[in-house]
GUDOLO-249383 format. One record per residue (C-alpha): residue number from 1; y, z, x. Coordinates in Angstrom, 2 decimals, always signed. Last residue first. Layout:
BEGIN
site n:NUM Y:Y Z:Z X:X
...
This chain:
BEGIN
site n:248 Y:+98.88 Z:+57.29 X:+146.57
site n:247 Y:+98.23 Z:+53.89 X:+146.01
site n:246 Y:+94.30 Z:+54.77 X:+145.67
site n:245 Y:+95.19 Z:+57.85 X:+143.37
site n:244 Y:+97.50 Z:+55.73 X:+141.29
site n:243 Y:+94.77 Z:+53.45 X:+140.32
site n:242 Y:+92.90 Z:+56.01 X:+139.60
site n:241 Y:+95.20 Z:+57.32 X:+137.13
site n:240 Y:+95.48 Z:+54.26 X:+135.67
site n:239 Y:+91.92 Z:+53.91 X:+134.89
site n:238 Y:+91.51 Z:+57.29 X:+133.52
site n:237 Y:+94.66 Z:+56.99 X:+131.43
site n:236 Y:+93.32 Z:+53.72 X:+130.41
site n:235 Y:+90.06 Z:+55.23 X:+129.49
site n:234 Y:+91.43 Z:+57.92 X:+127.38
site n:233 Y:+93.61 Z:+55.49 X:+125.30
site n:232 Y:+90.64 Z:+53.29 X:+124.33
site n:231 Y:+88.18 Z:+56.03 X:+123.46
site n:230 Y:+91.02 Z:+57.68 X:+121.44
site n:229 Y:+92.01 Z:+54.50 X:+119.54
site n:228 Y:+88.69 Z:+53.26 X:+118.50
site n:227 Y:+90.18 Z:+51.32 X:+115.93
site n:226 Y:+93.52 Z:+51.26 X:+114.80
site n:225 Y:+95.55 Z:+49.82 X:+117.80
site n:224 Y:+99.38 Z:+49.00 X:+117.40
site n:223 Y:+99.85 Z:+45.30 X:+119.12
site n:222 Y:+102.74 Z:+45.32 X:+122.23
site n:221 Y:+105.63 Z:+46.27 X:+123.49
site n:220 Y:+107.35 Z:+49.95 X:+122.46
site n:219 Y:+103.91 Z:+50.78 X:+121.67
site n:218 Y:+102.11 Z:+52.29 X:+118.36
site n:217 Y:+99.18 Z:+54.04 X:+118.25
site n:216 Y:+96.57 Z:+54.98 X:+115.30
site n:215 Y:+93.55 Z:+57.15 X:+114.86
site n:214 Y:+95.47 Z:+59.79 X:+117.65
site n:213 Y:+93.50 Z:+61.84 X:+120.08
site n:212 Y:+95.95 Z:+63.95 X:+120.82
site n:211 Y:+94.63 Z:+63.73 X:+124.81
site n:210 Y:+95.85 Z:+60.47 X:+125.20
site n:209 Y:+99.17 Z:+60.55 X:+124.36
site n:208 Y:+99.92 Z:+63.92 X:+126.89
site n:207 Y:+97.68 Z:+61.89 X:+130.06
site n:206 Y:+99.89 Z:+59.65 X:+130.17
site n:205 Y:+102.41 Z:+61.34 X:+131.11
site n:204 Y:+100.80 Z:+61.99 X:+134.40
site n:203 Y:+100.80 Z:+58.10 X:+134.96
site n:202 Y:+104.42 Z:+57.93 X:+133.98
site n:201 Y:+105.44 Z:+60.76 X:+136.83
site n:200 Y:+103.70 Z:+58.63 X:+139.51
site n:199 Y:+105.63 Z:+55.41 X:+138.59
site n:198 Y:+108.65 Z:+57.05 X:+138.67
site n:197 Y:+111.70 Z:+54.31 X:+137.11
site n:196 Y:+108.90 Z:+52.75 X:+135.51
site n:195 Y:+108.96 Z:+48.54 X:+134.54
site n:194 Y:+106.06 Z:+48.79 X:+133.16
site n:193 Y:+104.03 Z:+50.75 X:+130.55
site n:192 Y:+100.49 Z:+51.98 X:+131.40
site n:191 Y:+98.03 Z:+50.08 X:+129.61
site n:190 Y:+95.40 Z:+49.47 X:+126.46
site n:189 Y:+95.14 Z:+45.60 X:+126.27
site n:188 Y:+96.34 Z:+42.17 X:+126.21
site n:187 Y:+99.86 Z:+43.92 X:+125.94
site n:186 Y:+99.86 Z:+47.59 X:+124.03
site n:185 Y:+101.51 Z:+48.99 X:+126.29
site n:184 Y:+102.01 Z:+53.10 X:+127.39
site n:183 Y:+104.94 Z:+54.91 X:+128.43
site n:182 Y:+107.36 Z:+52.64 X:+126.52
site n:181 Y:+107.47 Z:+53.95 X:+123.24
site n:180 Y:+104.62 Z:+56.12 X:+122.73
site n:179 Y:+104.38 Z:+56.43 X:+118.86
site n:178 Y:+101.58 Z:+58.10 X:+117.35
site n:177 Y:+99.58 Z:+58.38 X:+113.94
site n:176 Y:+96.67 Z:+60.73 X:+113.29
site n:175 Y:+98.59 Z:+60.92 X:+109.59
site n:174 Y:+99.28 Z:+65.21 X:+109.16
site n:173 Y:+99.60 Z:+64.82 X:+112.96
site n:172 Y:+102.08 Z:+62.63 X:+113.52
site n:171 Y:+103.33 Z:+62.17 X:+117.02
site n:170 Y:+106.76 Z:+61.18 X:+118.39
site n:169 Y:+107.06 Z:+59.66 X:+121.80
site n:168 Y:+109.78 Z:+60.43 X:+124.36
site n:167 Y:+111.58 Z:+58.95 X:+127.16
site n:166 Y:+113.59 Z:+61.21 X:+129.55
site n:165 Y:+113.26 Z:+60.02 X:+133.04
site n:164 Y:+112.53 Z:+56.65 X:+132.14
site n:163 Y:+109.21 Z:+55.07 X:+131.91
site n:162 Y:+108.43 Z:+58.21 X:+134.02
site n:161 Y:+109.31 Z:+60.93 X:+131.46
site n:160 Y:+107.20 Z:+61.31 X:+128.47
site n:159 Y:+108.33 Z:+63.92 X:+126.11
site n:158 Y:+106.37 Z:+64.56 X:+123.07
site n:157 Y:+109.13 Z:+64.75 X:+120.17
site n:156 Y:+107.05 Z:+66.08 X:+116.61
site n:155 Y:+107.29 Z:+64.17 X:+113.26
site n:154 Y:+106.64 Z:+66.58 X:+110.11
site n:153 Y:+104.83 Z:+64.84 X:+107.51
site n:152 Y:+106.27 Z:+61.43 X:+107.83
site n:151 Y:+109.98 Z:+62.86 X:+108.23
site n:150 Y:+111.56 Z:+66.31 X:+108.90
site n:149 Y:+111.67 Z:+65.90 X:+112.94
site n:148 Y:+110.21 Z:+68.38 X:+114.87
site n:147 Y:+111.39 Z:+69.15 X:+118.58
site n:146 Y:+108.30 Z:+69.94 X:+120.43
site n:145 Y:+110.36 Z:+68.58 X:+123.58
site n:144 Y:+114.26 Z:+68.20 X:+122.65
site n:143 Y:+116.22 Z:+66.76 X:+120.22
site n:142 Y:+119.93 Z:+65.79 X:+119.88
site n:141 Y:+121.32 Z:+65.23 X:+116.55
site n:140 Y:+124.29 Z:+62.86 X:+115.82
site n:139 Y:+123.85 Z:+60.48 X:+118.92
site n:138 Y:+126.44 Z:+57.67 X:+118.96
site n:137 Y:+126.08 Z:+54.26 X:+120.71
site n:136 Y:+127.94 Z:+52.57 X:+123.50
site n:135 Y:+127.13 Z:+48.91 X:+123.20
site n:134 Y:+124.20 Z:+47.90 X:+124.63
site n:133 Y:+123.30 Z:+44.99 X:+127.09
site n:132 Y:+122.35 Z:+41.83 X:+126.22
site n:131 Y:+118.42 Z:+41.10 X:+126.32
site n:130 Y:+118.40 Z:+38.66 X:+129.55
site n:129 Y:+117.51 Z:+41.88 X:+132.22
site n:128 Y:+114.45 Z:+41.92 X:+130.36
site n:127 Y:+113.29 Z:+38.53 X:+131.69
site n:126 Y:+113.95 Z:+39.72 X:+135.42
site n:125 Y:+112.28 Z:+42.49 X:+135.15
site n:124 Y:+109.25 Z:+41.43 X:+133.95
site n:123 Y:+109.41 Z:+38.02 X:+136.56
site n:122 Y:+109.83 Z:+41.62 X:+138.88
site n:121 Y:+106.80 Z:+43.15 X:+137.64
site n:120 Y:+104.36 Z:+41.85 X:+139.55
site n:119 Y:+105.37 Z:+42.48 X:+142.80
site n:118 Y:+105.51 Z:+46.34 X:+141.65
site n:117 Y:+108.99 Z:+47.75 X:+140.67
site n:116 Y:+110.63 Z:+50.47 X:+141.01
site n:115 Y:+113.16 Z:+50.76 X:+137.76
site n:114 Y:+117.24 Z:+50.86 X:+137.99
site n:113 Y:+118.80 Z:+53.90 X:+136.52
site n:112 Y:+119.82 Z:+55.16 X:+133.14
site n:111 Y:+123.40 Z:+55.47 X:+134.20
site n:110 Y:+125.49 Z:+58.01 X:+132.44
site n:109 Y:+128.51 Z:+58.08 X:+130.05
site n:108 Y:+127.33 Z:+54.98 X:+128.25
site n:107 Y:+126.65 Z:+56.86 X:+124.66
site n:106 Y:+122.94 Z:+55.94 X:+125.29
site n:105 Y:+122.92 Z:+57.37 X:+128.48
site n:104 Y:+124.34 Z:+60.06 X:+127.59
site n:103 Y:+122.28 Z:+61.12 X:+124.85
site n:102 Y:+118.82 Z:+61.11 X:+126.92
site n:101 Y:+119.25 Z:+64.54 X:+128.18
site n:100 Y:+119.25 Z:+65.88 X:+124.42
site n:99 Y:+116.10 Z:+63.47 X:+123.22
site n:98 Y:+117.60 Z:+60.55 X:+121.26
site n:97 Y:+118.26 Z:+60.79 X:+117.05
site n:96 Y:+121.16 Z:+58.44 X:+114.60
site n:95 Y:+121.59 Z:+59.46 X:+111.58
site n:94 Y:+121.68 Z:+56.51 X:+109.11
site n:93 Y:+124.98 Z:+55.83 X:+106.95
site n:92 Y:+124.17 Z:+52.26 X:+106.18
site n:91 Y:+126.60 Z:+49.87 X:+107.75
site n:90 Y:+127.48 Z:+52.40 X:+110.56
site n:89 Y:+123.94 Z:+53.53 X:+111.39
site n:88 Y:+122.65 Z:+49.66 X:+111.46
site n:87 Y:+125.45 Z:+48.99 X:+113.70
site n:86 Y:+125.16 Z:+51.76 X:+115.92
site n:85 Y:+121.02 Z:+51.11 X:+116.34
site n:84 Y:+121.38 Z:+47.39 X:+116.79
site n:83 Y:+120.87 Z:+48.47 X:+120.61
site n:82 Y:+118.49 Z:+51.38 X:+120.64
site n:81 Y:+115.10 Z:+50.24 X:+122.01
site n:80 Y:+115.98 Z:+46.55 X:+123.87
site n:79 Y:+119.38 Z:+48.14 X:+125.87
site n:78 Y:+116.88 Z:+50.84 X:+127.16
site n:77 Y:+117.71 Z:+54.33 X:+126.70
site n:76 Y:+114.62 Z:+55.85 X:+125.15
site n:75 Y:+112.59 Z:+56.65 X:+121.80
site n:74 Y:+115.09 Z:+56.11 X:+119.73
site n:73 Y:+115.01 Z:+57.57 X:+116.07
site n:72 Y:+117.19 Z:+55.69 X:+113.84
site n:71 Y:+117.58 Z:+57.90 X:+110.41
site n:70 Y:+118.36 Z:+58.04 X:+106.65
site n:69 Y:+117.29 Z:+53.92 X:+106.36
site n:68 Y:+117.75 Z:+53.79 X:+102.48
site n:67 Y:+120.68 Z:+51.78 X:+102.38
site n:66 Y:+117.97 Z:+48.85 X:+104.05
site n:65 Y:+117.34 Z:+48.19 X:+100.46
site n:64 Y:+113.45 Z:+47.75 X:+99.57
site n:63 Y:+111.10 Z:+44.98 X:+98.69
site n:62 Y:+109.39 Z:+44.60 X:+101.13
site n:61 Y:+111.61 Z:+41.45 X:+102.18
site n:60 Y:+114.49 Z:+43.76 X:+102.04
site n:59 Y:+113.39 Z:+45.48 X:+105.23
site n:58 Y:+112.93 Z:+42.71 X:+106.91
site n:57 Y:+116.42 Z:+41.26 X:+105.79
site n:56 Y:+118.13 Z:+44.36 X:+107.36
site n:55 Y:+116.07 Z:+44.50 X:+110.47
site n:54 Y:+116.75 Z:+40.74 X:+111.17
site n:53 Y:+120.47 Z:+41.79 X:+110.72
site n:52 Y:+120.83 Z:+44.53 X:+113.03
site n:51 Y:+118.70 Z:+42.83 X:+116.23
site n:50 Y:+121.24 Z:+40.73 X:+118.09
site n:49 Y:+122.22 Z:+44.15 X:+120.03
site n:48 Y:+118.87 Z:+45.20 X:+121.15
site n:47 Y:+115.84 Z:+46.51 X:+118.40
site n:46 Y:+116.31 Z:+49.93 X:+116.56
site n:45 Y:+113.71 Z:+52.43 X:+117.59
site n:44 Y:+111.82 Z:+53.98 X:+115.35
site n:43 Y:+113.20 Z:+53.43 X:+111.96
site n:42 Y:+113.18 Z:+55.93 X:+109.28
site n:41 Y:+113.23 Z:+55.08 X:+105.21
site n:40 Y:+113.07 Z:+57.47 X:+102.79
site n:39 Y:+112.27 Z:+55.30 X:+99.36
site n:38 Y:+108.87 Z:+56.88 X:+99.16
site n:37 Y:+108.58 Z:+58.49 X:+102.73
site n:36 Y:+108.47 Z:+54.79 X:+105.10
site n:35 Y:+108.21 Z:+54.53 X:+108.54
site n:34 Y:+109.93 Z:+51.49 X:+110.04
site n:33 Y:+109.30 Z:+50.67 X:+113.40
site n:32 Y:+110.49 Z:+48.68 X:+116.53
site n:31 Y:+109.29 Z:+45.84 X:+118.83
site n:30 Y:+109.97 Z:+44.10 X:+122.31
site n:29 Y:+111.56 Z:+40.70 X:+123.26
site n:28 Y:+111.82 Z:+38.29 X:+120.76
site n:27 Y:+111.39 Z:+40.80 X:+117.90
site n:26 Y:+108.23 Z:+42.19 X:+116.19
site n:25 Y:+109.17 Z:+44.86 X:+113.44
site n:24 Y:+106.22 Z:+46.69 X:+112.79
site n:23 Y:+105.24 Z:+48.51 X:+109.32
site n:22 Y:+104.12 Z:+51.63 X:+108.54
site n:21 Y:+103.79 Z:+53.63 X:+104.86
site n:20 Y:+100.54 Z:+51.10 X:+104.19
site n:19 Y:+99.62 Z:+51.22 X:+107.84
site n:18 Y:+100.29 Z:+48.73 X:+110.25
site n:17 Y:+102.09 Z:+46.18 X:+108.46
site n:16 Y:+103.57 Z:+43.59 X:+110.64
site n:15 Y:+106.95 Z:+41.84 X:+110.13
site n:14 Y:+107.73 Z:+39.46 X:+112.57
site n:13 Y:+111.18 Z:+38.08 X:+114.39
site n:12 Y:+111.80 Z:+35.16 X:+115.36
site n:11 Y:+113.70 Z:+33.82 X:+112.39
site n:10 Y:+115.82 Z:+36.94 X:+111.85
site n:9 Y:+116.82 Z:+36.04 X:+115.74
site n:8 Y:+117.19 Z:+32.44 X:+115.40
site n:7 Y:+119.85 Z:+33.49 X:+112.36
site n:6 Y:+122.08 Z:+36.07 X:+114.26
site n:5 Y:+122.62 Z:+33.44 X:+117.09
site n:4 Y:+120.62 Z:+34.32 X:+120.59
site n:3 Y:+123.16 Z:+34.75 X:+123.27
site n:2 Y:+123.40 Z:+32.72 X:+126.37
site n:1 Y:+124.18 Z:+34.47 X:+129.37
């Protein structure tokens, strides 16, 4: 497999704002976040392996010193979400967060699993299956459903399972903000994420996202929508859900 050198990687990779204390890191293959409390920094989700040093210069590009990154929240166990996460904790003292069930997997003691996939999903699949896999990472605090996290205003865990069995968003209430990692896409449009290990449990956790009613979402893959956010996550969930009735 051939790996992506350290400086094609910083040079692919985007910097978005999405809200003055938000900005989006767009890599090669999916996305992460920084979340900024004055000079508290928290990412959301790390990038894959190559991702450390694109992160770092990012960061430094808005003027602040990635030293300041107290915490690495991942959102799930996929090699794309929490691979430069280790690194970036070691170099910079950052606590590193996963749901409780979720911690094995990303310390390599369990098996995520292997997605079921529609016909169209498998060029998906086999295009992820490039990003090189994870080392094994540490978890310092393990959270759970309705778990708050003391950043942003108070961030609270909404599980999601379906994308994986344990994935997990984290909603903002005191902004209207909300992260879904990989339960819903952003990709064209408005969507249920891919690649699910239980297709039918990721359409019912859906429905959780939507029904906050958020002014802004962000996706594991994808562009963050700002504008009519509620109307568009409501009738995806609608849509989807349908769909899963007739496959059903």
């Amino acid at each position: 497999m051939r790996r992506t050198s350290a400086a094609a990687y910083v040079r692919r990779t985007d910097l978005v704002e999405v809200l003055p204390r938000l900005h989006m890191f767009r890599f090669p293959i999916g996305q992460a976040y920084l979340w900024r409390d004055g000079a508290d920094l928290t990412l959301i989700d790390a990038g894959d392996i190559n991702a450390a040093p694109a992160l770092e210069n990012a960061v430094r590009g808005l003027g602040l010193g990635p030293a300041h990154i107290s915490r690495i929240v991942t959102t799930h166990g996929h090699r794309d979400h929490y691979g430069a996460a280790q690194e970036l904790a070691d170099r910079h003292g950052a606590e590193i967060l996963a749901h409780r069930l979720d911690a094995p997997v990303i310390r390599v003691d369990e098996e995520i699993g292997d997605p079921v996939l529609l016909d169209w999903e498998r060029p998906l699949y086999e295009h992820a299956l490039t990003v090189p896999a994870a080392p094994p990472t540490r978890v310092d605090r393990e959270l759970s459903d309705g778990s708050t996290i003391d950043f942003g205003g108070g961030a609270r865990v909404i599980r999601s399972p379906g994308h994986t069995p344990v994935s997990i968003g984290l909603h903002f209430p005191a902004h209207g903000a909300l992260f879904t990692g990989d339960c819903v896409a952003g990709v064209g449009q408005v969507m249920l994420g891919v690649l699910n290990i239980d297709r039918e449990q990721a359409v019912a956790s859906f429905q959780r996202p939507a029904a906050l009613e958020p002014a802004t979402v962000c996706f594991g893959h994808g562009d963050p929508v700002t504008a009519d956010t509620s109307a568009a996550l409501h009738a995806s969930a609608d849509r989807d859900s349908g769909l899963q009735v007739e496959h059903g």
